[in-house]
N, CA, C and O of each residue as an XYZ file, in Angstrom:
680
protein
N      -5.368      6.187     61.447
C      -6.548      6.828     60.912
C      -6.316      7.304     59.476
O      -7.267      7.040     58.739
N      -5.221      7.983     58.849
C      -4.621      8.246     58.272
C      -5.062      7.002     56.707
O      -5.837      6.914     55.755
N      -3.975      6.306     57.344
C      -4.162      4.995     56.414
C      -5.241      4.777     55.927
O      -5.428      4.802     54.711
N      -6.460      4.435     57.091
C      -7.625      4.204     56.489
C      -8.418      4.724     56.027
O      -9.451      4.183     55.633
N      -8.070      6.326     55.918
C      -8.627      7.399     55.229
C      -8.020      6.743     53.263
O      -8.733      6.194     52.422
N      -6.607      7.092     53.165
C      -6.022      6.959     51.888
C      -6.931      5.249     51.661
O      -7.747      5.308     50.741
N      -6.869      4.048     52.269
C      -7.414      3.020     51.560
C      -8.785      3.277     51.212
O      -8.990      2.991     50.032
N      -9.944      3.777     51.903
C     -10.899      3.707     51.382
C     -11.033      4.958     50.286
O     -12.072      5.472     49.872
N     -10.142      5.169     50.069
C      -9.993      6.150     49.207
C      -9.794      5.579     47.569
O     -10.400      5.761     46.513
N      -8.894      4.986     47.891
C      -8.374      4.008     46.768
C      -9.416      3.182     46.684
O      -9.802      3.100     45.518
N     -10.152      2.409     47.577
C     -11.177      1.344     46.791
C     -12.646      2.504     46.471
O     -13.606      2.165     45.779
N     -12.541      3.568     46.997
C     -13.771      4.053     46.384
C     -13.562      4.386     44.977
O     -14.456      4.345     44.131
N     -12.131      4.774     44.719
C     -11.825      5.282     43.143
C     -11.634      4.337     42.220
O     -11.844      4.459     41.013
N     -10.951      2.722     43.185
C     -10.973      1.771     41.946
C     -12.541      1.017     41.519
O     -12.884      0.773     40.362
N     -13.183      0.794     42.489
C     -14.622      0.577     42.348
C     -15.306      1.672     41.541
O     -16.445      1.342     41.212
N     -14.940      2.859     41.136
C     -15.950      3.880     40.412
C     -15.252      3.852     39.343
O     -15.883      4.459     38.478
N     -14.012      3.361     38.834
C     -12.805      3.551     37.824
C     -13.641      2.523     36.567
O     -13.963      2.721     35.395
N     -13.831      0.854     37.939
C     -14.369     -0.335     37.383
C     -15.831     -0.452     36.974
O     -16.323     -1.329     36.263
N     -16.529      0.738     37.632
C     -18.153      0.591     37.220
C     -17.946      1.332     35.806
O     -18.742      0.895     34.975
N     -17.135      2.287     35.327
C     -17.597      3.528     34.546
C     -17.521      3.031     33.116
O     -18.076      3.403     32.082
N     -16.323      1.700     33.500
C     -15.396      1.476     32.135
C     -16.387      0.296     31.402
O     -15.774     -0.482     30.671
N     -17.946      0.075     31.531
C     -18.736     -0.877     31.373
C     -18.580     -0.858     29.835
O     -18.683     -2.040     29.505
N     -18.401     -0.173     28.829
C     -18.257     -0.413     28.232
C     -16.981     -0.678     27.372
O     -17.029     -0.879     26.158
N     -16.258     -0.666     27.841
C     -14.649     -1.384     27.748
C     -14.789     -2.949     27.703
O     -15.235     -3.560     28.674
N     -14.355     -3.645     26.429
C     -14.474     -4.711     26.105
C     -13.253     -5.517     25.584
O     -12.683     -5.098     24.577
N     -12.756     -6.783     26.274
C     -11.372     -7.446     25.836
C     -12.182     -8.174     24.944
O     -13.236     -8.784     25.127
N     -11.410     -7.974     23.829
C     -11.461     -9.113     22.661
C     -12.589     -8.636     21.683
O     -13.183     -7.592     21.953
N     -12.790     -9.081     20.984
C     -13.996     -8.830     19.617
C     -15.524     -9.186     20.013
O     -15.599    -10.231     20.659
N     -16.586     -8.632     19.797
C     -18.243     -8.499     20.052
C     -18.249     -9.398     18.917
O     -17.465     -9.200     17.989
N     -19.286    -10.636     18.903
C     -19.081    -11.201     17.736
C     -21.326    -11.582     18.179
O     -21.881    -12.585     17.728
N     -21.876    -10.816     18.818
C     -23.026    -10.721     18.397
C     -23.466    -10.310     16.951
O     -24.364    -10.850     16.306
N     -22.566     -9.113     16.494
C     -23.165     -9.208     15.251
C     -22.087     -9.310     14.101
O     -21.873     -8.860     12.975
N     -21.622    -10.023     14.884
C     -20.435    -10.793     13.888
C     -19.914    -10.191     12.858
O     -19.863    -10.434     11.653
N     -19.300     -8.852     13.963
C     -18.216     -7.906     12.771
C     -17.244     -7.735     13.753
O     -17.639     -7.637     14.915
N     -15.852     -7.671     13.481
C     -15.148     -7.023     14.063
C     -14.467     -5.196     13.848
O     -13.907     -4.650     12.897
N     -14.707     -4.898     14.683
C     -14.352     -3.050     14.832
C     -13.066     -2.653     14.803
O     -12.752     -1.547     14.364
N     -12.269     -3.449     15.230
C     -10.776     -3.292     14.688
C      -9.815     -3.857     14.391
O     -10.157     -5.014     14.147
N      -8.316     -3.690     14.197
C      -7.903     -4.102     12.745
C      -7.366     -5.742     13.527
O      -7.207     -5.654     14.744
N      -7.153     -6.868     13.032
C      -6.784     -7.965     13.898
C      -6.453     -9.152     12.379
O      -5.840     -9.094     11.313
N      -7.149     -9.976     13.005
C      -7.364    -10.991     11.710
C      -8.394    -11.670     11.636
O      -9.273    -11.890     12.469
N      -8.252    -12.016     10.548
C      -9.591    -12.293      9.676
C      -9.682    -13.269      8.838
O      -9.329    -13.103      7.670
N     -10.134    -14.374      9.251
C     -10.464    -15.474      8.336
C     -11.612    -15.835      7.413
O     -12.820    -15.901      7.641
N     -11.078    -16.000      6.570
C     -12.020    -16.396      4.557
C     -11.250    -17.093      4.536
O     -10.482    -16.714      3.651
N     -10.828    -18.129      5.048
C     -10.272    -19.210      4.730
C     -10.952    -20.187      3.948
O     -12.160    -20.407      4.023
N     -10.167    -20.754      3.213
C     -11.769    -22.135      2.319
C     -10.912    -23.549      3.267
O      -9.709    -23.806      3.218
N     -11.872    -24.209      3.997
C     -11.272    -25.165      4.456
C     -10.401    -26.588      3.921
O      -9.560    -27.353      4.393
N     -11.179    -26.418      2.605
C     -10.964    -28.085      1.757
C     -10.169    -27.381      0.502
O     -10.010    -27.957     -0.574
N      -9.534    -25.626      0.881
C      -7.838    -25.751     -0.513
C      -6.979    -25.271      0.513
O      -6.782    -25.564      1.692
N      -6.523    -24.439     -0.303
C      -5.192    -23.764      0.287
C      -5.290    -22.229      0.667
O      -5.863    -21.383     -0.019
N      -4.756    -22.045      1.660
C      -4.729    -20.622      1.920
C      -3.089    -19.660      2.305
O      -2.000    -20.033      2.743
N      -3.552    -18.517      1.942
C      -3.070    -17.812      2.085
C      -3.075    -16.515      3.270
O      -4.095    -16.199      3.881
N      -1.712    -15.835      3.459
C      -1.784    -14.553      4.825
C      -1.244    -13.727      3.782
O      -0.350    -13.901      2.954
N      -2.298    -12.455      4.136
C      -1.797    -11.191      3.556
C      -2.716    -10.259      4.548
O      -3.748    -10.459      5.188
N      -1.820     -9.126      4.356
C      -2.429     -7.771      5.154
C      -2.788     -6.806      4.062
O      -2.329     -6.576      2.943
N      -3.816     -6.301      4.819
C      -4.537     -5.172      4.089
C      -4.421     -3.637      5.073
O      -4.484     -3.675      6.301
N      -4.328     -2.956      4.664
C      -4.038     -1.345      5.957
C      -4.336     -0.565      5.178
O      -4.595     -0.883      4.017
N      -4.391      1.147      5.792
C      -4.880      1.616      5.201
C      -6.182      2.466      5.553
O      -6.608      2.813      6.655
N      -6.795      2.746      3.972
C      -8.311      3.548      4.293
C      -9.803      2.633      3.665
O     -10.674      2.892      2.834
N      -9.488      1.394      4.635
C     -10.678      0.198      4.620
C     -11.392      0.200      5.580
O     -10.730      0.772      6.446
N     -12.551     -0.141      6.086
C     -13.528     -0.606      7.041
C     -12.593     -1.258      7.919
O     -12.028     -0.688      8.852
N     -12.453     -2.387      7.620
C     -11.749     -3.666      8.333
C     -10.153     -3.599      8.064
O      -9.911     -4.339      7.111
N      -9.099     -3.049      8.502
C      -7.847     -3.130      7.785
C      -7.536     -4.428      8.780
O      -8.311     -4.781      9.669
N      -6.531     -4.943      8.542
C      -5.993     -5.950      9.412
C      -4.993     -7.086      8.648
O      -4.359     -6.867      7.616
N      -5.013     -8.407      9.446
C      -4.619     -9.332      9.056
C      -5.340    -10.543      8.653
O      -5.876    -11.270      9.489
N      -5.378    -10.903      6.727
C      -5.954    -11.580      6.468
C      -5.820    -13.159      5.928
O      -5.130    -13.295      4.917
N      -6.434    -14.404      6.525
C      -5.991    -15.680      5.836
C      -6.922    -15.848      4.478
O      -7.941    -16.416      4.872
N      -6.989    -15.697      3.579
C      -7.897    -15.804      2.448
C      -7.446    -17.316      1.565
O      -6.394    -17.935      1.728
N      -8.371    -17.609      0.781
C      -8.114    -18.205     -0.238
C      -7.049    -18.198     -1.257
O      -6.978    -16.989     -1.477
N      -5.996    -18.865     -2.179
C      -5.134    -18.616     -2.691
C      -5.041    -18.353     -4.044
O      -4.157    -17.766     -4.668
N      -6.282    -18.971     -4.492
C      -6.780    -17.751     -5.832
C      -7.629    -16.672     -5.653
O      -8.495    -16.401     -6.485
N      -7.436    -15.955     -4.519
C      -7.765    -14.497     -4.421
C      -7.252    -13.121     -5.168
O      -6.087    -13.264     -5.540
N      -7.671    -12.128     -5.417
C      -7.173    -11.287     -6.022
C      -7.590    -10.296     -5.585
O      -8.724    -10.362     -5.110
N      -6.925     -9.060     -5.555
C      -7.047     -7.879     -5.193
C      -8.292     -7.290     -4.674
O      -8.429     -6.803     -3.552
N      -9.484     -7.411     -5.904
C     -10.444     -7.293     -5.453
C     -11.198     -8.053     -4.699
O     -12.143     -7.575     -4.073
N     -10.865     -9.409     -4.655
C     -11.433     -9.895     -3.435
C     -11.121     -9.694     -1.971
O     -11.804    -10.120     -1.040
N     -10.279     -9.163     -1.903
C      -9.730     -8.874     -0.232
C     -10.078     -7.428     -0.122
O     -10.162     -7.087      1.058
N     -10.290     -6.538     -0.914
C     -10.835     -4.909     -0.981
C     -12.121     -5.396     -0.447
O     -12.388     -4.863      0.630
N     -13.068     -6.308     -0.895
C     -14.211     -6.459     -0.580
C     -14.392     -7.645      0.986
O     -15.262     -7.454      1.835
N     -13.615     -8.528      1.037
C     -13.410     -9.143      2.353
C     -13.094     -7.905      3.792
O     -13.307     -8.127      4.984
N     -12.520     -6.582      3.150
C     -12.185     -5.397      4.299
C     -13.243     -4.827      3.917
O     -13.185     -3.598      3.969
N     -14.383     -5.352      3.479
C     -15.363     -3.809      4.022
C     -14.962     -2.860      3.008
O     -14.711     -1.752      3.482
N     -14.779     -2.993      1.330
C     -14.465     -1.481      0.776
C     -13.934     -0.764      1.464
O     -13.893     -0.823      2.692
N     -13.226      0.380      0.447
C     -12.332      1.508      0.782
C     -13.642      2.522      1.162
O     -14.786      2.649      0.725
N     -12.562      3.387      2.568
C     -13.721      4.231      2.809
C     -13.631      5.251      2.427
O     -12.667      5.379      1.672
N     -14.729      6.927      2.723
C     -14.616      8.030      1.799
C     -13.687      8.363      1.402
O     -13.574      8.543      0.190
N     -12.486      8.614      2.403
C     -10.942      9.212      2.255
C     -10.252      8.329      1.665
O      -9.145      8.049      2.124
N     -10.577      7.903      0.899
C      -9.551      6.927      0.423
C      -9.268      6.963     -1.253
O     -10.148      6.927     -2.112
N      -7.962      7.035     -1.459
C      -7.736      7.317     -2.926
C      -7.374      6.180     -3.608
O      -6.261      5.730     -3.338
N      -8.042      5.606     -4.428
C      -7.971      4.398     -4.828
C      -7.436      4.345     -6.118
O      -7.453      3.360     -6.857
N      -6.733      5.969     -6.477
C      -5.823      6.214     -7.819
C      -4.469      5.439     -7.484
O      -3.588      5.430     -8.344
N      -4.232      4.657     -6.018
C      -2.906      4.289     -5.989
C      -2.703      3.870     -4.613
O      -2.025      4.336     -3.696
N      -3.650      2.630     -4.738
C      -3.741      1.352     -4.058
C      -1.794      0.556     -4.408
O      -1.307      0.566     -5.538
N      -1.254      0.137     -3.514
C      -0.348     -0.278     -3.648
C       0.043     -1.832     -2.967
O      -0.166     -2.192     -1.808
N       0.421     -2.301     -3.634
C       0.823     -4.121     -2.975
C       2.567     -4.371     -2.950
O       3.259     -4.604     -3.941
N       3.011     -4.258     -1.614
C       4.591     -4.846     -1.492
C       4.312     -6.091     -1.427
O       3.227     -6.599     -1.146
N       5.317     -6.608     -1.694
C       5.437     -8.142     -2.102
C       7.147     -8.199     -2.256
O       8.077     -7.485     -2.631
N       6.895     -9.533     -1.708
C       8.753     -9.871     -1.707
C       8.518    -11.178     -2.588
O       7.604    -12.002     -2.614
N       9.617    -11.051     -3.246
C       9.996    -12.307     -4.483
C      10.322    -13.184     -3.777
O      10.453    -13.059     -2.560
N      10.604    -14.754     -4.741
C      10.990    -16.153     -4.567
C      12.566    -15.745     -4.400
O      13.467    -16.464     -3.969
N      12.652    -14.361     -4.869
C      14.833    -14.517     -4.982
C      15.251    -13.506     -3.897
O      16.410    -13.118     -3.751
N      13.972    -13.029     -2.985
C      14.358    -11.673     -1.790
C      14.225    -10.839     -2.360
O      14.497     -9.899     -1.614
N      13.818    -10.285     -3.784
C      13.706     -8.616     -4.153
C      12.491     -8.498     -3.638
O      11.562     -9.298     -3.527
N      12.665     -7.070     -3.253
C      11.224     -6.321     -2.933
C      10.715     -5.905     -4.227
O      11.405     -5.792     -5.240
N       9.434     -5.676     -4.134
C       8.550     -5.331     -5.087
C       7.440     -4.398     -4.751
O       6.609     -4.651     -3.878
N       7.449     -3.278     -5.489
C       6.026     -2.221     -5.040
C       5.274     -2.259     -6.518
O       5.785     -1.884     -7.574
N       4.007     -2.772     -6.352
C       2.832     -2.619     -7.788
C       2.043     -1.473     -7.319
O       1.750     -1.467     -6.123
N       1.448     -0.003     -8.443
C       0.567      0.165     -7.939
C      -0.242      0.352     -9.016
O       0.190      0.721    -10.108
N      -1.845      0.032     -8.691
C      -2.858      0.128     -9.254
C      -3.655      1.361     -9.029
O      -3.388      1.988     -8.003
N      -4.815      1.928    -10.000
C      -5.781      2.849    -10.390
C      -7.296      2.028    -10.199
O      -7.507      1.205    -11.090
N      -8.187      2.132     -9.326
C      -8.914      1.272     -9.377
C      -9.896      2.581     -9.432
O     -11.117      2.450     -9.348
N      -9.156      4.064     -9.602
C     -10.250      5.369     -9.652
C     -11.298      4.662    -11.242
O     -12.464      4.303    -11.085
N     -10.731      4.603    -12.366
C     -11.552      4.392    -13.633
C     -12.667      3.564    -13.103
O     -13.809      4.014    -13.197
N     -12.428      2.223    -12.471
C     -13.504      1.355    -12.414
C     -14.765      2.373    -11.540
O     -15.833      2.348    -12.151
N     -14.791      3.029    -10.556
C     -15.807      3.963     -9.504
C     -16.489      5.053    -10.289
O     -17.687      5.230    -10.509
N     -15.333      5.800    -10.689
C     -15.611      7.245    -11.342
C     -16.006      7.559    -12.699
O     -16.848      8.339    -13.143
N     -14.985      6.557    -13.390
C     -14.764      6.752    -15.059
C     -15.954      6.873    -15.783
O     -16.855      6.965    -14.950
N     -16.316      6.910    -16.683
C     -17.574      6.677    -17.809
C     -16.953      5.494    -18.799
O     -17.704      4.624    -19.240
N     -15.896      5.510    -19.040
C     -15.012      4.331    -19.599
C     -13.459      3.954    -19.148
O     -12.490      4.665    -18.881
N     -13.603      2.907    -19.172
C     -11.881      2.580    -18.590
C     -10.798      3.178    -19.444
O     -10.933      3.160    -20.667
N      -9.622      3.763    -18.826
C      -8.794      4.394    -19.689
C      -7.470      2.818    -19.851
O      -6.550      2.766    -20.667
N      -7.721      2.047    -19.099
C      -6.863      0.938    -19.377
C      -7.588     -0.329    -19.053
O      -8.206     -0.565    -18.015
N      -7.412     -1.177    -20.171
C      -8.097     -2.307    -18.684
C      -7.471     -3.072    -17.606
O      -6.381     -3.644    -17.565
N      -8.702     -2.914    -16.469
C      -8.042     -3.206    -15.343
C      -8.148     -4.707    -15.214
O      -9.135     -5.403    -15.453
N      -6.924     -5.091    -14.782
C      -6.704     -6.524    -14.509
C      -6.365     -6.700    -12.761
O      -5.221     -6.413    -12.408
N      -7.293     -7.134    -11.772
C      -6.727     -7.383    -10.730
C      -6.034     -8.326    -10.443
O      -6.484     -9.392    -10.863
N      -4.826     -8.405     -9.726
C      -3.456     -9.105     -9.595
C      -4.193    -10.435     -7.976
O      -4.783    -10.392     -6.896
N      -3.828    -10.993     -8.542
C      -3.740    -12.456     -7.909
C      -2.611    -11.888     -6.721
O      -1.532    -11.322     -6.897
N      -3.340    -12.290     -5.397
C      -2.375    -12.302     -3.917
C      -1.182    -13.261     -4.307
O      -1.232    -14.129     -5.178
N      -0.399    -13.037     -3.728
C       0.162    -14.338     -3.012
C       0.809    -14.016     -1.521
O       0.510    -12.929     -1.026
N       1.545    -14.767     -0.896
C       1.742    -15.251      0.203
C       2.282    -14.419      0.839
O       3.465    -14.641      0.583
N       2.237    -13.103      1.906
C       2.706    -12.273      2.319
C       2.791    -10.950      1.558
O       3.773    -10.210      1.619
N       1.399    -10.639      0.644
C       1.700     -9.124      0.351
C       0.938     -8.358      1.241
O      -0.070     -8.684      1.867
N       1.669     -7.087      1.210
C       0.816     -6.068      2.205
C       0.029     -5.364      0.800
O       0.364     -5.324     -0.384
N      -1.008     -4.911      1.443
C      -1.877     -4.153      0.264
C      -2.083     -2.731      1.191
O      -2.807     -2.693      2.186
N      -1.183     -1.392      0.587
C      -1.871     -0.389      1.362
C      -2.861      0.379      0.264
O      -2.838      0.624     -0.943
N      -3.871      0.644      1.558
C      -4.516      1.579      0.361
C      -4.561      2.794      0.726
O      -5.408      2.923      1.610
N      -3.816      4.194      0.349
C      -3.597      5.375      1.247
C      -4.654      6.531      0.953
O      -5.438      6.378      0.016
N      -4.691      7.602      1.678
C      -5.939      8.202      1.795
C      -5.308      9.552      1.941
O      -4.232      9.880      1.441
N      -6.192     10.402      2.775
C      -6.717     11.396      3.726
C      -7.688     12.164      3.989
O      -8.490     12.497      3.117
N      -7.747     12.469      4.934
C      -9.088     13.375      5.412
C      -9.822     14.277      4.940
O      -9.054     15.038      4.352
N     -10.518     14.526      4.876
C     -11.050     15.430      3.844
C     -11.805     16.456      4.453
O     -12.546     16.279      5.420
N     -11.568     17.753      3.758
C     -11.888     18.817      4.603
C     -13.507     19.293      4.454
O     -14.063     19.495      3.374
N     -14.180     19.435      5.884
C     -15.363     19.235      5.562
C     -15.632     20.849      6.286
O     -14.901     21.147      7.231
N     -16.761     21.930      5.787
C     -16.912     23.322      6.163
C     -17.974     23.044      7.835
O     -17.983     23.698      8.877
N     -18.595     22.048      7.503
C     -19.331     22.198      8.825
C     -18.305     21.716     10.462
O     -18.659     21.613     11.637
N     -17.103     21.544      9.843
C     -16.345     21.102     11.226
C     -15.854     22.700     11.534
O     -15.362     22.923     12.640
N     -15.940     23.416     10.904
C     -15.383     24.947     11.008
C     -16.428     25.649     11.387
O     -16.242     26.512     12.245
N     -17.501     25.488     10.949
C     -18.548     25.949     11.470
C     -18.840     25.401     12.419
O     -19.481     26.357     12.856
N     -18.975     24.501     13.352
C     -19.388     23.664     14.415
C     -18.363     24.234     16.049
O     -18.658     24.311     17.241
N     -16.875     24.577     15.088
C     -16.082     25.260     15.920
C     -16.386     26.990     16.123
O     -16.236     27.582     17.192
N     -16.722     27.452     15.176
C     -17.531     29.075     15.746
C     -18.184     29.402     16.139
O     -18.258     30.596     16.430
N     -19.122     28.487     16.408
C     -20.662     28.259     16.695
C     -20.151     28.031     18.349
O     -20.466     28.839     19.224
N     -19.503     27.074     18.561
C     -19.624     27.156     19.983
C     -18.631     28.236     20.552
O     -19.065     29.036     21.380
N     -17.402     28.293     20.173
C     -16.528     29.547     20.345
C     -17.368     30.918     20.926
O     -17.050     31.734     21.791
N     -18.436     30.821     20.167
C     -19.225     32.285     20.012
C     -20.010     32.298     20.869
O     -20.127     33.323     21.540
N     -20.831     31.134     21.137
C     -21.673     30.656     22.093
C     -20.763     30.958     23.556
O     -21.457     31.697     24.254
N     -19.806     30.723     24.063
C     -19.151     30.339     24.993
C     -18.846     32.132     25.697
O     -19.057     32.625     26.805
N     -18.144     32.796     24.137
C     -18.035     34.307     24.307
C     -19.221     34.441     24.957
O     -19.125     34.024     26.112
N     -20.243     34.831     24.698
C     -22.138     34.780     24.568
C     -22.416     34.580     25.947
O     -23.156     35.336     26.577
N     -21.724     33.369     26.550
C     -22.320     33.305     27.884
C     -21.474     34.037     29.076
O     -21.859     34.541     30.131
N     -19.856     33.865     28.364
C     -19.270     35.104     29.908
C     -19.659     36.350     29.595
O     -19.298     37.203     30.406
N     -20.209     36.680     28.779
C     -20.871     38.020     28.589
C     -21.868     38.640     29.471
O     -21.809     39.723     30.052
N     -22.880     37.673     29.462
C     -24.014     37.361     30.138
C     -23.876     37.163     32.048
O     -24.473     37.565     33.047
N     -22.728     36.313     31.718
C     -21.925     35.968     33.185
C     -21.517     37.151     33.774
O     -21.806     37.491     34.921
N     -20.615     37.993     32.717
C     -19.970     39.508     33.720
C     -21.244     40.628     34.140
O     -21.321     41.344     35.138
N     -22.479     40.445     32.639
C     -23.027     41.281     33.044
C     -24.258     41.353     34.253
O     -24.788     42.374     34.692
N     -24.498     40.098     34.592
C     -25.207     39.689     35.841
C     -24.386     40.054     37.288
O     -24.957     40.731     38.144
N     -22.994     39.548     37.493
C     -22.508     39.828     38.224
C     -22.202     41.320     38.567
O     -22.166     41.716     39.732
N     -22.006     42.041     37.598
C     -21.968     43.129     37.805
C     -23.192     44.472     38.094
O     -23.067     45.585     38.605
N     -24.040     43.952     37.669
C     -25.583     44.459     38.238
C     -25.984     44.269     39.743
O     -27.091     44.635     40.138
């Protein structure tokens, strides 16, 4: 009896585990033909040559990309979906490993081109090649209504065992 208490136990929880998770999805939604997270990503041109480079970071789309091989910087910033709010684009950076094994770190200012009123240098975007990572680094940014959103209910919550002790106690 026992037993068949614990099994229907288990298929009632894996059957309610399997209805709930409906929106749990293997693999990429390509109804509207975007992908939501970071993977790879083809701009490939079929009739040249291509190239793999990664993009990470504070982009829409970070991931792994096959692009075209006269691509350049700004074309793969714009293949990820632009940099998003948090993102400091005073020092976008590209590792890259040489033809002789040295490592290599470039970094670029792409703040003048967004912000500036005039360029303080001109910007030249750098041509990919074959295995650079491009990070573009960020952070969060502190916003007053997430502090407020937290007192508000804090207070609210005080507010109601208040209400709670003083009912019970009447």
């Amino acid at each position: 009896m026992k037993n068949i208490f614990f099994v229907s136990i288990f298929l009632i929880f894996t059957l309610y585990t399997a209805v709930a998770q409906d929106d749990v999805q293997i693999g990429s939604n390509f109804r509207d033909r975007t992908q939501s997270q970071g993977g790879l990503f083809d701009y490939s041109d079929p009739a040249g040559f291509n190239i793999k480079v990664q993009l990470w970071g504070y982009v829409k789309y970070p991931g792994y990309y096959v692009v075209p091989a006269n691509s350049s910087l700004n074309d793969l910033l714009s293949y990820g979906g632009g940099p998003v709010l948090d993102a400091m684009l005073d020092d976008i950076r590209i590792y890259r490993k040489t033809e002789t094994g040295n490592e290599e770190l470039m970094k670029y200012n792409l703040d003048d081109l967004l912000w500036g009123d005039s360029l303080a240098s001109k910007i030249i975007f750098p041509k990919l090649i074959a295995g650079d990572v491009i990070l573009v680094p960020g952070e969060p940014r502190y916003f007053v209504r997430e502090d407020i959103q937290f007192f508000v209910s804090l207070s609210l919550a005080i507010a109601t065992l208040a209400v709670l002790i003083i009912s019970l106690t009447d």
